[in-house]
C-alpha positions as CSV (number, residue, x, y, z in Angstrom):
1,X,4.2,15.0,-44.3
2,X,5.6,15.9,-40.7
3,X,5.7,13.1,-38.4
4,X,6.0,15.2,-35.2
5,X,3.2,14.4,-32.6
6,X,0.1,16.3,-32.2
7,X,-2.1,16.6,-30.3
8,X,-4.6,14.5,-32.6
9,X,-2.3,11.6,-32.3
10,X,-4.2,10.2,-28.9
11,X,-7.8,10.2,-27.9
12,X,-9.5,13.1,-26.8
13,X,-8.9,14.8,-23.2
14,X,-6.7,17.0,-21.9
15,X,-5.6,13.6,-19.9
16,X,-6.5,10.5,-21.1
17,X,-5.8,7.3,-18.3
18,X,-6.4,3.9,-19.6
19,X,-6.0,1.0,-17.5
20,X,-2.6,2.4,-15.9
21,X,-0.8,-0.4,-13.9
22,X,2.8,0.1,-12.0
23,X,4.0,-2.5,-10.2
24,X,7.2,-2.7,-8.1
25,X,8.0,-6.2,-8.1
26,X,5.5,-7.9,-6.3
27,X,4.1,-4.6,-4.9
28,X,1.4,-3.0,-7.2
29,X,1.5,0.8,-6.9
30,X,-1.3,1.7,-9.3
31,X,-3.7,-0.9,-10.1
32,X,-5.5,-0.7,-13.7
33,X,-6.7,2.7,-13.0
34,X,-9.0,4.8,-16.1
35,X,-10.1,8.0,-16.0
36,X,-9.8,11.4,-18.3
37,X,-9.7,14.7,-17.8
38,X,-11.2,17.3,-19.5
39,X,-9.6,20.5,-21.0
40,X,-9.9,23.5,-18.4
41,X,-11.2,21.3,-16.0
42,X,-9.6,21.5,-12.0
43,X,-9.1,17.8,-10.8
44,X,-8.6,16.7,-7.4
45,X,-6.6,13.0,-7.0
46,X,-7.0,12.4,-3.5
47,X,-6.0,9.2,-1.2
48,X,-3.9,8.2,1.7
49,X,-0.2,8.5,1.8
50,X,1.0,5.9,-0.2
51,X,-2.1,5.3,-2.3
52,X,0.0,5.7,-5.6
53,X,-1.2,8.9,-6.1
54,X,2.3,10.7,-7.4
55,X,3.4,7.4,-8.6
56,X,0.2,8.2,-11.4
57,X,1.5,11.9,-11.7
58,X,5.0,10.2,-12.5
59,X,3.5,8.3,-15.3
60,X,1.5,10.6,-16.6
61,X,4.7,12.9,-17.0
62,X,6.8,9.9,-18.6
63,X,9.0,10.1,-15.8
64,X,8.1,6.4,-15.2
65,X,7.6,3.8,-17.8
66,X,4.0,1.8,-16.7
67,X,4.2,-1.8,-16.5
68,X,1.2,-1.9,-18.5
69,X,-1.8,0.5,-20.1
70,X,-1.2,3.8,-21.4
71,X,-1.7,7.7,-20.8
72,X,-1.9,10.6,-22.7
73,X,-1.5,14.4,-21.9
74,X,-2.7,16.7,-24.8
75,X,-2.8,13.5,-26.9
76,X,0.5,12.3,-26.9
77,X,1.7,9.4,-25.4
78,X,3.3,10.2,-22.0
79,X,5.5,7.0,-22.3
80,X,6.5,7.6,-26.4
81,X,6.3,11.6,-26.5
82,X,7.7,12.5,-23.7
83,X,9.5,15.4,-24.8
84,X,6.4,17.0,-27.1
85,X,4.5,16.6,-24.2
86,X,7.1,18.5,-21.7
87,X,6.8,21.3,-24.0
88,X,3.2,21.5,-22.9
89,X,2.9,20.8,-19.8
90,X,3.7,22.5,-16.4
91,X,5.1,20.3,-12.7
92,X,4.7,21.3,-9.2
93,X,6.5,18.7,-7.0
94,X,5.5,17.6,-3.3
95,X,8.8,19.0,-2.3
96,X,10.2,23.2,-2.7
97,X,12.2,23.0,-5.9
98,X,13.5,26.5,-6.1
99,X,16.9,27.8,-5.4
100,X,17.0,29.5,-2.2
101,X,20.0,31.2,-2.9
102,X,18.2,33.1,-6.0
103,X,16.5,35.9,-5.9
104,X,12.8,35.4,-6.7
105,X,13.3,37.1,-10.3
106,X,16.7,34.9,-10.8
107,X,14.5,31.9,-9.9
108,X,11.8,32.9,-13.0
109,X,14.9,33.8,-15.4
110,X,16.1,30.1,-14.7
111,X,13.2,28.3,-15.3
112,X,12.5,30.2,-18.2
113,X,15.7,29.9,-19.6
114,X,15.4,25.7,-19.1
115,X,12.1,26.1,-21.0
116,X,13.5,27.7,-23.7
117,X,12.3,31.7,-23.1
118,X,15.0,34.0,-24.3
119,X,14.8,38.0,-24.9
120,X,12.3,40.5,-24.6
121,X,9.8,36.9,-24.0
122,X,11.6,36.2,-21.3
123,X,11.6,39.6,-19.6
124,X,7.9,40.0,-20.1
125,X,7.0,36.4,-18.6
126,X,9.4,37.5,-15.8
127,X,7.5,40.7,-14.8
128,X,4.1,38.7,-15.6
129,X,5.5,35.8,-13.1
130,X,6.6,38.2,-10.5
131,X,3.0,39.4,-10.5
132,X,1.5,36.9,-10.2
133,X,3.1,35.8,-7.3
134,X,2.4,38.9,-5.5
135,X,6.4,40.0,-5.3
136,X,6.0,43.7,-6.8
137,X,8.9,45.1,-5.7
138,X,10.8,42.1,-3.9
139,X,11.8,40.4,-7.0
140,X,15.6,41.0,-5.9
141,X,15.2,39.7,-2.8
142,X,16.4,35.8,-2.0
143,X,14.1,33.4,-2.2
144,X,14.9,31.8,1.0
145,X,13.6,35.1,2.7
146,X,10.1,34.7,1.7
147,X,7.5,33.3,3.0
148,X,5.9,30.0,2.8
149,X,2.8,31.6,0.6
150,X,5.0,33.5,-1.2
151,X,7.5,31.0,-2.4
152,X,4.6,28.3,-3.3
153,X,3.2,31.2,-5.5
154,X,6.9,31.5,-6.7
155,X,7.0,28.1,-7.5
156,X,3.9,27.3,-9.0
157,X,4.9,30.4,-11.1
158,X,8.1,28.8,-12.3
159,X,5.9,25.8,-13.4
160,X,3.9,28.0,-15.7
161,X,6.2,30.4,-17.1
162,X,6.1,28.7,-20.4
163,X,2.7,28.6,-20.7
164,X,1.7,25.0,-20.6
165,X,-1.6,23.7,-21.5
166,X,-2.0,21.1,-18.8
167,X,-0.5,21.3,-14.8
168,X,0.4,18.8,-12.6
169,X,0.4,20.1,-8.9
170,X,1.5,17.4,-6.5
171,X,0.1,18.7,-2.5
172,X,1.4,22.2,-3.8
173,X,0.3,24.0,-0.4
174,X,1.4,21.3,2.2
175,X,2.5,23.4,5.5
176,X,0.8,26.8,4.4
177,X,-1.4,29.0,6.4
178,X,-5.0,28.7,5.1
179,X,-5.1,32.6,3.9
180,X,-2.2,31.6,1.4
181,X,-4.2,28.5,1.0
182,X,-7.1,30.0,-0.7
183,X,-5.3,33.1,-2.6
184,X,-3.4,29.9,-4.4
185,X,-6.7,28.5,-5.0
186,X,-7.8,31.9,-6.3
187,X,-4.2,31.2,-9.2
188,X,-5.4,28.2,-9.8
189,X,-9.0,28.7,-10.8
190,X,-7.5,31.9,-12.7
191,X,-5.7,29.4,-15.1
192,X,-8.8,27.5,-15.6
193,X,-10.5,29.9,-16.7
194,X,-8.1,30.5,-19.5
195,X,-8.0,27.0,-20.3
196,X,-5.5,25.4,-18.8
197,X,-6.1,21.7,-16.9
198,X,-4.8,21.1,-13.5
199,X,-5.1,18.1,-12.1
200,X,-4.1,18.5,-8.1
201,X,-3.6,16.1,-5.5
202,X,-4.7,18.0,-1.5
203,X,-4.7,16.5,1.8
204,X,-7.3,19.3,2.8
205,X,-11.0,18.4,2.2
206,X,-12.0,22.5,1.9
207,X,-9.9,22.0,-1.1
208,X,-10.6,19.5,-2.7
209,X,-14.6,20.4,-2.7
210,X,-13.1,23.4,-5.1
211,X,-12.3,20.8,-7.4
212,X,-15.0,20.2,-10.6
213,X,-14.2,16.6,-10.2
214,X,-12.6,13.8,-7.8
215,X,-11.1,11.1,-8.2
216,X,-10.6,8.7,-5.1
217,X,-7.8,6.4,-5.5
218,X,-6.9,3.5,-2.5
219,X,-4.2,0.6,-2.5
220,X,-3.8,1.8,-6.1
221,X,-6.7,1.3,-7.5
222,X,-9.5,4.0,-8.2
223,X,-12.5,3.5,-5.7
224,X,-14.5,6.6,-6.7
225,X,-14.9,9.7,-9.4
226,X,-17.6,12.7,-9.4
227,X,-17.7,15.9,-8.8
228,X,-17.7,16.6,-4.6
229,X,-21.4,17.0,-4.3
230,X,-22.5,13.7,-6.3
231,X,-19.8,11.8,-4.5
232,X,-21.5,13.1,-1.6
233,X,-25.2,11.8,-3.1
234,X,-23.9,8.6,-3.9
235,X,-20.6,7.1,-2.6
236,X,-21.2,7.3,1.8
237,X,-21.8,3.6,2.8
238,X,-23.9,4.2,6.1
239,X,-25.1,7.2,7.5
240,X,-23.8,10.3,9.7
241,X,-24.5,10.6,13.3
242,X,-23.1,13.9,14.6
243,X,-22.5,13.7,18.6
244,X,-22.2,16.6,20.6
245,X,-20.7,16.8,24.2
246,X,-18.6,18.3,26.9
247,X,-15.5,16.1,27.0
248,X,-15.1,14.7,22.9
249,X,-12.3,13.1,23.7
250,X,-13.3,10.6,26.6
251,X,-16.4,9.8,24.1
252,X,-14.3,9.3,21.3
253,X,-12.6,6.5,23.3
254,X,-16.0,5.2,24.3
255,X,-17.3,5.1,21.5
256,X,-14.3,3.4,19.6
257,X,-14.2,0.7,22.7
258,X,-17.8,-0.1,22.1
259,X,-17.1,-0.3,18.2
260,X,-14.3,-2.8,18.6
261,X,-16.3,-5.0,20.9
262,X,-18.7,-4.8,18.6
263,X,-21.4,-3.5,21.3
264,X,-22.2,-0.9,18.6
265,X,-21.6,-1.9,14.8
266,X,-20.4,1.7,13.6
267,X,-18.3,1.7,10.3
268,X,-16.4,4.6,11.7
269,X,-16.1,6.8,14.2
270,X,-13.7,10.1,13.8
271,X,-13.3,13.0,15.4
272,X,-14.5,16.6,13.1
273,X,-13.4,20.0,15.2
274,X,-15.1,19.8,18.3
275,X,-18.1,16.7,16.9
276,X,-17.7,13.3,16.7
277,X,-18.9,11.9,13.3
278,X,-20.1,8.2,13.7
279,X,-21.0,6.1,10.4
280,X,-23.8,3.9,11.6
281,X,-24.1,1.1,8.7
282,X,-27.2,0.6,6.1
283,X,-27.4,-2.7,7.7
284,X,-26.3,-3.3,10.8
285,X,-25.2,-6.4,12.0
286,X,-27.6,-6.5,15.4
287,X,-30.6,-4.9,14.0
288,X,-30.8,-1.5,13.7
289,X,-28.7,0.7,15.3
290,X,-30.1,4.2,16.3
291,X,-29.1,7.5,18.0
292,X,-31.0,6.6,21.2
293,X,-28.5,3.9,21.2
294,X,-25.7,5.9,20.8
295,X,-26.8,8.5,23.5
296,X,-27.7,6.3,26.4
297,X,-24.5,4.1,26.0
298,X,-22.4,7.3,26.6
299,X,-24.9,8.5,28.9
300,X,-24.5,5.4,31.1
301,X,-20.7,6.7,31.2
302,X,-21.3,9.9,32.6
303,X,-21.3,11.8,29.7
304,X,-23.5,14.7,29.4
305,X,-24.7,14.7,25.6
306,X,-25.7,17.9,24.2
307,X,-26.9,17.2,20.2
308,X,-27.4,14.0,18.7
309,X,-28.0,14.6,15.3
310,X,-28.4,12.8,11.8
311,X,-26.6,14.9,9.2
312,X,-25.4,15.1,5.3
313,X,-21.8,13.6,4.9
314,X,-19.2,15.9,4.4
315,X,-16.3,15.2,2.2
316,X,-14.0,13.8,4.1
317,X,-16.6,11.4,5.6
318,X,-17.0,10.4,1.9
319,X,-13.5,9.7,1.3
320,X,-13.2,7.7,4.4
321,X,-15.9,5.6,3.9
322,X,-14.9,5.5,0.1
323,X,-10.6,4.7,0.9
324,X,-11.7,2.2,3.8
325,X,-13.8,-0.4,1.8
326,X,-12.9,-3.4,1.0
327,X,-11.0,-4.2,-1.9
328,X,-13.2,-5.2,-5.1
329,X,-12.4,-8.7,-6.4
């Protein structure tokens, strides 16, 4: 009987996270964190820089040992089967990983090459690569000519060229415009629906709420997992006051003067576009706390307010509320 891996070997899930701990000597990176991923599923791993969200991706690729639990991709142990798994398994880094001085086709010859394509496969995953990235045409051109759409495109094609089953994409659109934005969004989703997982980490809340599920992670531990409208329902401590007015700036400074004087017990107070979101607490600490409140105190400032107004949290006021907790235990 063969005794190579398969994909039977470890519990079911695309990605399977049990109780994953990393610590650097005394610092803890990841913190006993559990979750699983389903196949076909788009994930969103979202926290603050320095959460331990790529330090997870490393482990999950076997490109660090945990210091204790265990992960699988595809069923196979990311610490034990490293090499089975790399087989199946596509990586987009933080950090542009293509040569510049290839041309874009050279680029997809490479990487197919390192995955083991050869002959006619090859050629056809290099056309189907080429396409995909929208370079028709420019595939002889250098890489370091395109643009920054066009070479995250590129390079997410490069991660895929051998067809892998699950795909790690670490902030894969940091510093592109948002039209690039969304026609990557459009790739990724096109995988999905083939069957491919991709779990994704984003700085930007539009995309994350494309994500079927999100997972939350803070300090290193996991503080909240749903998909983006039941986090919504059921993970905001406090509620939204929206502020309107003339000068948001000066009332941001208001307000966050009042806040740490503790004139007005808010949980937060950020600035969204041209609004002001203040979270006003379940239970304030000087009874309760409401937007007449709110209004006169900048009023009194010589502030002219033009809505006050109680609305649904958004994500991002979710993931604030959700990262800026206190620590369980």
């Amino acid at each position: 009987m063969s005794t190579h891996p398969t994909p039977l070997d470890g519990p079911a899930g695309s990605i399977v996270v049990e109780n994953l701990t990393k610590r650097f000597g005394d610092f803890t990176a990841v913190d006993d964190v559990s979750f699983s991923v389903n196949a076909g599923e788009v994930f969103g791993w979202l926290g603050p820089n320095g959460a331990g969200k790529t330090t997870t991706i490393r482990m999950l690729l076997g490109l660090l040992k945990p210091t204790s639990g265990r992960s699988y991709v595809l069923g196979l142990n990311s610490a034990t089967q490293t090499k089975a798994m790399h087989a199946q398994v596509g990586y987009m880094s933080q950090q542009f990983t293509l040569y510049n001085d290839l041309t874009a086709a050279e680029n997809v010859h490479f990487y197919g090459m390192v995955y083991g394509l050869s002959g006619n496969e090859l050629r056809k995953r290099q056309d189907e690569i080429i396409q995909l990235a929208g370079l028709e045409g420019r595939g002889h051109e250098l890489t370091q000519t395109l643009s920054g759409g066009w070479k995250q495109r590129l390079a997410l094609g490069c991660a895929i060229v051998h067809r892998p089953r699950v795909v790690f994409l670490d902030e894969p659109t940091a510093g592109v415009d948002p039209i690039s934005r969304r026609e990557f969004w459009t790739l990724i989703y096109s995988m999905a629906q083939t069957g491919v997982t991709v779990l994704v980490t984003t700085h930007y809340m539009d995309e994350a709420e494309l994500c079927q599920r999100i997972g939350f992670i803070s300090q290193g531990r996991l503080v909240a997992l749903d998909s983006p409208g039941r986090l919504k329902e059921t993970q905001m401590r406090g509620r939204v006051l929206e502020i309107s007015t003339a000068d948001p700036d000066r009332a941001m400074r208001i307000l966050k003067a009042a806040q740490q004087s503790g004139r007005l017990p808010l949980d937060e107070v950020a600035l969204y576009g041209a609004q002001i979101h203040a979270v006003v607490p379940d239970a304030p600490q000087a009874g309760v706390l409401n937007k007449e409140t709110v209004g006169r105190l900048l009023t009194a400032e010589g502030l002219r307010v033009s809505s006050l107004e109680w609305i649904a949290p958004t994500l991002e006021d979710v993931f604030i509320s959700s990262v800026s907790a206190p620590a369980a235990g």
